[in-house]
TORKOL-4160 file (C-alpha; in steps of 0.2 Angstrom, whole numbers, padded with zeros to 4 digits, m for minus):
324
<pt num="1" X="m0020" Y="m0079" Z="0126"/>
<pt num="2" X="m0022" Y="m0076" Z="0108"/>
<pt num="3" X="m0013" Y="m0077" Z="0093"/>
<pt num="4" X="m0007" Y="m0061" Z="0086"/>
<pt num="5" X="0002" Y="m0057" Z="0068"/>
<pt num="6" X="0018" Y="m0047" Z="0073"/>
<pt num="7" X="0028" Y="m0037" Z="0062"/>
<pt num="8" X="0046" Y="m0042" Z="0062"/>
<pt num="9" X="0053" Y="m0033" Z="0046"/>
<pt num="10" X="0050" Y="m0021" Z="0033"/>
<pt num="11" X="0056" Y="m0018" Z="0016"/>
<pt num="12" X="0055" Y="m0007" Z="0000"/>
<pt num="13" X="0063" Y="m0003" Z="m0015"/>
<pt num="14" X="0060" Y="0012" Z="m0028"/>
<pt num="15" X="0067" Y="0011" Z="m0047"/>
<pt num="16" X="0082" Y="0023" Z="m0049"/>
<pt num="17" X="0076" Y="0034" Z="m0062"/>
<pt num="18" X="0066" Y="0049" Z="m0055"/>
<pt num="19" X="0054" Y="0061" Z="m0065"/>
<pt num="20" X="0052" Y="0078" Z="m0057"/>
<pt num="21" X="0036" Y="0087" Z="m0061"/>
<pt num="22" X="0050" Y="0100" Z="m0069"/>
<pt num="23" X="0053" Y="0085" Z="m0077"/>
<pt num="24" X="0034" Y="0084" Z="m0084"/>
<pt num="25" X="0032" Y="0100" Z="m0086"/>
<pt num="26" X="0042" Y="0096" Z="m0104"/>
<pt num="27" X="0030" Y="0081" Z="m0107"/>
<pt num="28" X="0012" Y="0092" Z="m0104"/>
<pt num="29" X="0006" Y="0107" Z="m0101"/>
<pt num="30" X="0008" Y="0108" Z="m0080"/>
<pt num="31" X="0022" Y="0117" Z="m0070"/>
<pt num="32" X="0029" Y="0111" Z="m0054"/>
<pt num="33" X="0019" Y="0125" Z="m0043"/>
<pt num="34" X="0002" Y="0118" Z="m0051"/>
<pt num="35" X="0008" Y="0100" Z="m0047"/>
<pt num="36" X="0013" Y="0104" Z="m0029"/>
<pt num="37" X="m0001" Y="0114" Z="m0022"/>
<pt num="38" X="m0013" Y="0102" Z="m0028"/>
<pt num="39" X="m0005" Y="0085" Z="m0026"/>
<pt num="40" X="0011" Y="0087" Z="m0011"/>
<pt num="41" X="0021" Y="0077" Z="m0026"/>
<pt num="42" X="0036" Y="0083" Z="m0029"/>
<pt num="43" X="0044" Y="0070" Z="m0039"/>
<pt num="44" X="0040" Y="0049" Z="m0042"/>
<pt num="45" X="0051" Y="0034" Z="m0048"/>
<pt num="46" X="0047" Y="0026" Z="m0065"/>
<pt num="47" X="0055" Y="0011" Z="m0068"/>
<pt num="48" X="0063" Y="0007" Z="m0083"/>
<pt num="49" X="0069" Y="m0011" Z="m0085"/>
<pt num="50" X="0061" Y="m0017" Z="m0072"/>
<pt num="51" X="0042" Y="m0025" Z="m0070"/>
<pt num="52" X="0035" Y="m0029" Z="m0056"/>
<pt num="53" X="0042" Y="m0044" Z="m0050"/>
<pt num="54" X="0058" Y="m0035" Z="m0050"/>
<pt num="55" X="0049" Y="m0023" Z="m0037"/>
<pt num="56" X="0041" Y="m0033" Z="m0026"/>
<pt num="57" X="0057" Y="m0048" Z="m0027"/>
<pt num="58" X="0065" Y="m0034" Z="m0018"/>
<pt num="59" X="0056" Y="m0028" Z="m0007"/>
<pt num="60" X="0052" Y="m0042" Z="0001"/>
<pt num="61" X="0071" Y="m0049" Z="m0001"/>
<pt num="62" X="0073" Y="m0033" Z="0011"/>
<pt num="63" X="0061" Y="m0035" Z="0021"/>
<pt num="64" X="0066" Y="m0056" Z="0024"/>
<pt num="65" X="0084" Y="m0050" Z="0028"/>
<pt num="66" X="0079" Y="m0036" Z="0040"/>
<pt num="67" X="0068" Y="m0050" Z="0049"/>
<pt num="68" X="0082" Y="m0064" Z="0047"/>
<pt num="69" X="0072" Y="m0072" Z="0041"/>
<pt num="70" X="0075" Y="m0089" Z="0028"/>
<pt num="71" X="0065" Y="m0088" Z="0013"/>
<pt num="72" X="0063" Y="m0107" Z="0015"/>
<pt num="73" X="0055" Y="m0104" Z="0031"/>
<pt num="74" X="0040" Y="m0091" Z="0024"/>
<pt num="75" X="0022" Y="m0101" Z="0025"/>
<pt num="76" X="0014" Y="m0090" Z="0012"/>
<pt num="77" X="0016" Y="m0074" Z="0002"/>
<pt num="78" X="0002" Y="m0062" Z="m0005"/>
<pt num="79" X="0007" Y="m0048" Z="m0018"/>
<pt num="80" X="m0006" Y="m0031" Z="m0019"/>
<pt num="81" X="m0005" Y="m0026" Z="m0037"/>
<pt num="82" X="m0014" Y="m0020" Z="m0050"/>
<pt num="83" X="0000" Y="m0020" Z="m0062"/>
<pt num="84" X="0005" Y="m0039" Z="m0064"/>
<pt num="85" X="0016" Y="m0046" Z="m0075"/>
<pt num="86" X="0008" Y="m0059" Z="m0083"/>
<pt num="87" X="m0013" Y="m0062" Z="m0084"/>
<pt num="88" X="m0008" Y="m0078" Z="m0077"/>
<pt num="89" X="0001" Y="m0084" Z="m0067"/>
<pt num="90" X="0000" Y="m0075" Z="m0052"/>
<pt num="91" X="0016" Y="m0063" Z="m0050"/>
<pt num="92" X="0015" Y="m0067" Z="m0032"/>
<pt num="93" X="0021" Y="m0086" Z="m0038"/>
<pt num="94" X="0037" Y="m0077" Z="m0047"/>
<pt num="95" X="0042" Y="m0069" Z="m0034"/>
<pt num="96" X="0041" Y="m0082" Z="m0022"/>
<pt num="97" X="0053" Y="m0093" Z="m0035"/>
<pt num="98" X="0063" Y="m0080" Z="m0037"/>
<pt num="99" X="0066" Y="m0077" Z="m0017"/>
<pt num="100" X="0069" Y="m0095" Z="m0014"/>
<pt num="101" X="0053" Y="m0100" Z="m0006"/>
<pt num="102" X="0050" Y="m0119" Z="m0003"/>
<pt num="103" X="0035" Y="m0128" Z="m0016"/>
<pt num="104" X="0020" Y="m0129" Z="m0009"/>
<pt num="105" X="0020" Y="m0112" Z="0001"/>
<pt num="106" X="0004" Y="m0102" Z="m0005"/>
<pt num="107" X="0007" Y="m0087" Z="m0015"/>
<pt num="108" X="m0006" Y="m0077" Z="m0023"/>
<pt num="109" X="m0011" Y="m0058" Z="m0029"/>
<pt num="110" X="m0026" Y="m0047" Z="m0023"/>
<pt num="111" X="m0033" Y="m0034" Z="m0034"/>
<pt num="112" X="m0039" Y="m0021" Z="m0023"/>
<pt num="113" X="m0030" Y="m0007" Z="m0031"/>
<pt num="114" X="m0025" Y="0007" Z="m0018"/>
<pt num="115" X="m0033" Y="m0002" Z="m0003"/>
<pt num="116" X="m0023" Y="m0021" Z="m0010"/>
<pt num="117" X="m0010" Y="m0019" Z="0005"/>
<pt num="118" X="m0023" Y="m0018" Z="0018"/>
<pt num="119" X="m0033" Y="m0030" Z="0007"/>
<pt num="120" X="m0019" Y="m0042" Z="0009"/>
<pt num="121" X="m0013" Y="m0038" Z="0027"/>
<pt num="122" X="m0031" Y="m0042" Z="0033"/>
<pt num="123" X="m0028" Y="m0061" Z="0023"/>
<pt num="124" X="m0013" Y="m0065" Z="0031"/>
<pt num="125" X="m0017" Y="m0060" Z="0047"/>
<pt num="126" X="m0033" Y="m0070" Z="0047"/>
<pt num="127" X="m0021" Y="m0087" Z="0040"/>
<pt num="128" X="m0012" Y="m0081" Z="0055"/>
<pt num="129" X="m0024" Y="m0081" Z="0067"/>
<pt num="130" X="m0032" Y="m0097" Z="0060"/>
<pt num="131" X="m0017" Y="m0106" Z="0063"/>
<pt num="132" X="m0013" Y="m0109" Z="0044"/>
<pt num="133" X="0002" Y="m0101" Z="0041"/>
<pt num="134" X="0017" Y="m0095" Z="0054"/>
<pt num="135" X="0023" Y="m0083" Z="0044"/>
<pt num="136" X="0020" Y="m0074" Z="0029"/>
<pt num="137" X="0027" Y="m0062" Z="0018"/>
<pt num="138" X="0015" Y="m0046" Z="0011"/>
<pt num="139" X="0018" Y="m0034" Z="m0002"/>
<pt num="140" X="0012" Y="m0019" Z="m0011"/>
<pt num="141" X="0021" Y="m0017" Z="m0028"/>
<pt num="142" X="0016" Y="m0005" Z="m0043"/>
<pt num="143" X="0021" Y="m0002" Z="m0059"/>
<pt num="144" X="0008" Y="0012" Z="m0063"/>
<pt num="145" X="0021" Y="0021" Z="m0076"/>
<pt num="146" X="0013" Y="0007" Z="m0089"/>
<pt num="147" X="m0003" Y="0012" Z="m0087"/>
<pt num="148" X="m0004" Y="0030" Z="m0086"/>
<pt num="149" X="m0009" Y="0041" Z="m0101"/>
<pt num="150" X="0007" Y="0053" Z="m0101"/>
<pt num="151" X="m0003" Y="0066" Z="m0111"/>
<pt num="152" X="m0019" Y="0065" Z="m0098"/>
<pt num="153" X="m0009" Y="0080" Z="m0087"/>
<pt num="154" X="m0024" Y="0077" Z="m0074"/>
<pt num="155" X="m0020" Y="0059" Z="m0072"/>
<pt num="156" X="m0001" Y="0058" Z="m0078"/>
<pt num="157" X="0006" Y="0068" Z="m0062"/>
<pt num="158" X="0001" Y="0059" Z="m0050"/>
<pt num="159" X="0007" Y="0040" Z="m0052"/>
<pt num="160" X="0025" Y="0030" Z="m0047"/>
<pt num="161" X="0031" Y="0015" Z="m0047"/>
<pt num="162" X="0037" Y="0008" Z="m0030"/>
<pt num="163" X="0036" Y="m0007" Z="m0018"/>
<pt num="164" X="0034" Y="m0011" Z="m0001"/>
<pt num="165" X="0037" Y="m0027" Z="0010"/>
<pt num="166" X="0031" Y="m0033" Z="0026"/>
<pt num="167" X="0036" Y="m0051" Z="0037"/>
<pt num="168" X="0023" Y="m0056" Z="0046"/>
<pt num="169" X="0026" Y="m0070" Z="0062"/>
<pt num="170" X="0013" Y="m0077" Z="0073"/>
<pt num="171" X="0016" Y="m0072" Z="0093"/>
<pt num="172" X="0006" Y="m0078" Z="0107"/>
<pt num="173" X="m0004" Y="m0059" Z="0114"/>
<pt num="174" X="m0014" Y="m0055" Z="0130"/>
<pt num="175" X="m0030" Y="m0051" Z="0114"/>
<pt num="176" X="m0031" Y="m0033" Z="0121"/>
<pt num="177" X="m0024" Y="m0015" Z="0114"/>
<pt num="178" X="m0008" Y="m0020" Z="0126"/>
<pt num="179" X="m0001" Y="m0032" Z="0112"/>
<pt num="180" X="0012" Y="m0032" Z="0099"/>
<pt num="181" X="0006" Y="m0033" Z="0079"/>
<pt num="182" X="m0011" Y="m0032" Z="0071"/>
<pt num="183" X="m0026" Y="m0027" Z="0081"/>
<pt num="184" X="m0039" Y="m0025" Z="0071"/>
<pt num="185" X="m0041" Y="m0024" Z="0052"/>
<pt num="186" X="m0057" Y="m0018" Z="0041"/>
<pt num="187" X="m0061" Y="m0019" Z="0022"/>
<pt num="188" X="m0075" Y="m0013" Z="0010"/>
<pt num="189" X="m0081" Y="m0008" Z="m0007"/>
<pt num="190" X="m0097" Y="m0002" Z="m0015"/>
<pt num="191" X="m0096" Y="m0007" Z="m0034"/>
<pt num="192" X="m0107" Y="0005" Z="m0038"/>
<pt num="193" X="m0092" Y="0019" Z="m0040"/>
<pt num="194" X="m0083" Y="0007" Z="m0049"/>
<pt num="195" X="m0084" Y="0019" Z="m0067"/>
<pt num="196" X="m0075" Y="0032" Z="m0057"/>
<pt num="197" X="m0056" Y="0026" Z="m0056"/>
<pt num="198" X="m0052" Y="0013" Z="m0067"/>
<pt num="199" X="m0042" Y="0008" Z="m0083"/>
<pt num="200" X="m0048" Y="0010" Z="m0100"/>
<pt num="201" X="m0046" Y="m0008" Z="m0104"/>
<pt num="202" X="m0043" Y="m0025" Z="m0098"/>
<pt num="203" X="m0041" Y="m0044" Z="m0105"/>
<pt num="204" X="m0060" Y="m0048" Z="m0106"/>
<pt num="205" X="m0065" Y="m0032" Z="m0112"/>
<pt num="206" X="m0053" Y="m0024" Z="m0125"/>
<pt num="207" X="m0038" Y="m0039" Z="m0125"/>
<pt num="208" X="m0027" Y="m0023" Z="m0119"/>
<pt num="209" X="m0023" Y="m0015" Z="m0101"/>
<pt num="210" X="m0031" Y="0003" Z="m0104"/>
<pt num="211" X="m0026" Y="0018" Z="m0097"/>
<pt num="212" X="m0031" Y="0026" Z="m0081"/>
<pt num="213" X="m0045" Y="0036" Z="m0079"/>
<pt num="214" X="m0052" Y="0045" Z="m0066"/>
<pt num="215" X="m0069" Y="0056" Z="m0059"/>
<pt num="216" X="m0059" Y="0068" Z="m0049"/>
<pt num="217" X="m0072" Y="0074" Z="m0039"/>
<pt num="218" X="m0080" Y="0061" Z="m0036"/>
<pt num="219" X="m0063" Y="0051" Z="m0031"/>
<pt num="220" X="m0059" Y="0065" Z="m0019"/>
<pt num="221" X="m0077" Y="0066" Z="m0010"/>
<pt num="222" X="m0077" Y="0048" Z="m0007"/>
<pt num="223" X="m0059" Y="0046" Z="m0003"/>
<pt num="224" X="m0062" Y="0059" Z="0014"/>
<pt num="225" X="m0076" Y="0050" Z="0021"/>
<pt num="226" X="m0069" Y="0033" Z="0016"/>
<pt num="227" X="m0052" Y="0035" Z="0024"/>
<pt num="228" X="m0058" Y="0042" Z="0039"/>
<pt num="229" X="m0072" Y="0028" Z="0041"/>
<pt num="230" X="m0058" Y="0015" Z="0039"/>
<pt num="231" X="m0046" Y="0023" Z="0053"/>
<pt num="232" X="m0063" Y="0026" Z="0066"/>
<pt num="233" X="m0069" Y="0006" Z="0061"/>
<pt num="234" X="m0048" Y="m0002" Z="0065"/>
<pt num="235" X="m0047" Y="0009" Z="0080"/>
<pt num="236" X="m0064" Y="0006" Z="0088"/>
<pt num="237" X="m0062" Y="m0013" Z="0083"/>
<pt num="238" X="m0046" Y="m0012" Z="0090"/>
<pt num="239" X="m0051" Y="m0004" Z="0108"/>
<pt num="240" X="m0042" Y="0012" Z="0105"/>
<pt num="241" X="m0042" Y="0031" Z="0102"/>
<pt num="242" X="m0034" Y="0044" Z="0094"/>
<pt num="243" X="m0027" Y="0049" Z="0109"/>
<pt num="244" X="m0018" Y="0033" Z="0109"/>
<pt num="245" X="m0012" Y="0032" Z="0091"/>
<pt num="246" X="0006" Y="0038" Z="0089"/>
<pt num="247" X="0003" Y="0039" Z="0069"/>
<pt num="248" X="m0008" Y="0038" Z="0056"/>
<pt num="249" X="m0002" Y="0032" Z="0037"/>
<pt num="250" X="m0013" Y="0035" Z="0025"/>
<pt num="251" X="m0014" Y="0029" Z="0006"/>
<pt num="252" X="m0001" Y="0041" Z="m0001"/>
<pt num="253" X="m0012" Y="0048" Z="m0014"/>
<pt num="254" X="m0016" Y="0068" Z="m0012"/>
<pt num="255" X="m0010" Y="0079" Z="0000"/>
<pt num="256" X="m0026" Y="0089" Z="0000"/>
<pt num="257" X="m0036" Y="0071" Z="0004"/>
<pt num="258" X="m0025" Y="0069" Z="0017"/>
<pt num="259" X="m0024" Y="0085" Z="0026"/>
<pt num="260" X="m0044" Y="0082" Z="0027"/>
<pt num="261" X="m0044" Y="0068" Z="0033"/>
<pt num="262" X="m0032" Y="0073" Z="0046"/>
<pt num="263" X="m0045" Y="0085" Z="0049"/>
<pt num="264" X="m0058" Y="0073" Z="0049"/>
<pt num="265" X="m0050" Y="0066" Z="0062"/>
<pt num="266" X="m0046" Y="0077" Z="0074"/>
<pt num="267" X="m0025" Y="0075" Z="0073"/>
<pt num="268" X="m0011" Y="0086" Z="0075"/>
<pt num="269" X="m0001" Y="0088" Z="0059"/>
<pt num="270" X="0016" Y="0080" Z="0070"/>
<pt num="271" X="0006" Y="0061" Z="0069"/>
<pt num="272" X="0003" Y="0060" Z="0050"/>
<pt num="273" X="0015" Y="0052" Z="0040"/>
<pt num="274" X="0018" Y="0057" Z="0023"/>
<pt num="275" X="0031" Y="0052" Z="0009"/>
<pt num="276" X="0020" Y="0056" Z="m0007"/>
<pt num="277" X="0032" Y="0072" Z="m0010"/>
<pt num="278" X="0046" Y="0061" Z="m0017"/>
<pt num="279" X="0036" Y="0043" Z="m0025"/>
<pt num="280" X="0019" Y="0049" Z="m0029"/>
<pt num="281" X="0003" Y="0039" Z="m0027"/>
<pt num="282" X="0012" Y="0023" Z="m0027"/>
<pt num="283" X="m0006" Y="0014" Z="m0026"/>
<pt num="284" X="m0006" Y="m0003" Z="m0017"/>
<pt num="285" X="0014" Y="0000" Z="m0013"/>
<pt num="286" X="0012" Y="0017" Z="m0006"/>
<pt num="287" X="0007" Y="0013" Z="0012"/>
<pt num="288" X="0020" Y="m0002" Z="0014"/>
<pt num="289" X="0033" Y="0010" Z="0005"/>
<pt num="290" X="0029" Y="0023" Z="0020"/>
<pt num="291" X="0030" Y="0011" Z="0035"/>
<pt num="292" X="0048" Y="0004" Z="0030"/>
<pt num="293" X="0053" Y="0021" Z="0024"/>
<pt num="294" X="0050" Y="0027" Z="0041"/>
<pt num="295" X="0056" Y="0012" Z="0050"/>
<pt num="296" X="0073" Y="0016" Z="0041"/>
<pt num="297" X="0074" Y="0033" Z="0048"/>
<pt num="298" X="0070" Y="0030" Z="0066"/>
<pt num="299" X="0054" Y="0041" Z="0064"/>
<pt num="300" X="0045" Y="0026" Z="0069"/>
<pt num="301" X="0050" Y="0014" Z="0081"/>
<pt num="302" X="0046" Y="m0001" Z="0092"/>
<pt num="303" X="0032" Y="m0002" Z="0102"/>
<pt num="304" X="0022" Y="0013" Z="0092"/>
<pt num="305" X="0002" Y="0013" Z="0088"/>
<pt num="306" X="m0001" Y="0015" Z="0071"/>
<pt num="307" X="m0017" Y="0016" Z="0061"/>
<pt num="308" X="m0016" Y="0014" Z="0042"/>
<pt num="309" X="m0029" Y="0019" Z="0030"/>
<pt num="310" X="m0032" Y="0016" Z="0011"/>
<pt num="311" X="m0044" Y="0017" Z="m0003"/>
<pt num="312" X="m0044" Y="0015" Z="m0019"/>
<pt num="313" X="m0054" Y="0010" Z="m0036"/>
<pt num="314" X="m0067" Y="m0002" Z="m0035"/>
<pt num="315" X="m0070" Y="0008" Z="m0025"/>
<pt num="316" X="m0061" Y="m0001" Z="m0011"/>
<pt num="317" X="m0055" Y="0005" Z="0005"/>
<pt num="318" X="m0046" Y="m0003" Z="0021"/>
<pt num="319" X="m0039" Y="0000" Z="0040"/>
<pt num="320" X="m0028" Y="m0008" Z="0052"/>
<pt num="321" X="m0023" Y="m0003" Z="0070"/>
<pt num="322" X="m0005" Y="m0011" Z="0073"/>
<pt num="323" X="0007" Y="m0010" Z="0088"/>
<pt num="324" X="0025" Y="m0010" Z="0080"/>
């Protein structure tokens, strides 16, 4: 037997006010049609009183509840984000106040920018497996609206603001493709890209956060082969194949990345999950964001194979294989 990291509740929550690229079309020179067919994003959330603690606090307060589970009872809590509330302290401590966590429980941020919920998943998991923790609470939650130059049309259409929440809870597994919850996880970078996606700015640097810049090209050509890399590596570590996968969740980002990737892969369209249309590239919240979205509906469901894939600045990039 071995110890497994099973998923027992999902979460998310999006700010209510939403910009349609109709919407942006007011703000710079773009039109819904040239943000459609070369994004797949219809509209995103922007929050507007809220930061990111508000986001995160409640996802995760959904997630708790749809795994009944007492906040008082969560071993240790990560936060993915780029998009903190303070330099310090870690947001992932304010949130844990705020959800009623007992003291002394770890809580802590990872900045792994698109790839932080894979990032974090693979931390908890390993706690998990180590037989430090029992159960743990992960989170991706962005508030990218701060950060985005809203005159950059190139950049500005692409960003929301969102958050998405995961319960994790150790469970005894035969250590086979057969088991319930994570199977395999993989993460990477190559700072050598890291001039490509980034902010302007930062506290050491300029005293101030920046704005995001991007190298489209280059973003795009790495992101195919990355993606697909990270979804071959979780499912061959895992003892699987894409004949066994039910569903493949990528880092919400592009729908053209996407579709290549799907490509890449070899998949039917009717196994790819997307939700970029209606929140954007939601960064380190988007693939969470999709998993509970998705839970919600019914469109996935118990005992599915799912492989999730992300990259991001850094550049970083990530995969899981998880039995639901």
């Amino acid at each position: 037997m071995s110890i497994r990291s099973e998923i027992i509740g999902f979460g998310h929550y999006l700010p209510n006010k939403v910009l349609t690229n109709d919407d942006l079309s007011k703000m710079v020179e773009t039109s819904d049609e040239w943000i459609r067919t070369r994004t797949g994003i219809i509209s995103r959330h922007i929050a507007q009183d809220e930061i990111t603690s508000d986001i995160a606090g409640r996802a995760a307060a959904m997630a708790l509840k749809n795994a009944s589970v007492n906040p008082q009872d969560v071993d240790l809590l990560i936060l993915a984000t780029v998009t903190t509330d303070n330099t310090t302290p870690s947001t992932a401590a304010k949130v844990a106040r705020d959800l009623g966590m007992r003291a002394g429980a770890p809580a802590f941020d990872i900045s792994a920018a698109c790839s932080g919920f894979v990032y974090a998943l693979t931390m908890a998991d390993n706690m998990i497996r180590l037989g430090q923790v029992k159960t743990a609470v992960v989170i991706g939650a962005e508030t990218l609206s701060k950060i985005v130059d809203w005159t950059d049309r190139n950049t500005c259409v692409l960003f929301g603001d969102g958050g998405g929440a995961v319960v994790l809870r150790a469970k005894e597994g035969k250590g086979d493709a057969s088991d319930t919850g994570i199977l395999s996880t993989c993460i990477f970078a190559d700072g050598s890209m890291y001039d490509n996606l980034k902010t302007t700015g930062g506290v050491s640097s300029t005293q101030n956060a920046g704005v995001v810049f991007m190298n489209g090209k280059e973003v795009f050509k790495h992101a195919v082969g990355s993606l697909s890399q990270a979804a071959e590596t979780a499912m061959s570590d895992a003892g699987i194949n894409k004949e066994d996968i039910d569903w493949l969740v990528p880092h919400q980002a592009n729908i053209r990345i996407i579709e290549s990737v799907r490509e890449k892969l070899d998949l039917p369209e009717d196994k790819v999950i997307i939700s970029l249309d209606h929140h954007g590239n939601t960064s380190a919240a988007s693939i969470p964001l999709a998993l509970s979205e998705n839970i919600e509906s019914g469109r996935l469901k118990k005992g599915d194979l799912v492989v999730l894939t992300a990259m991001g600045a850094g550049f970083t990039w990530g995969g899981a294989a998880v039995r639901l």
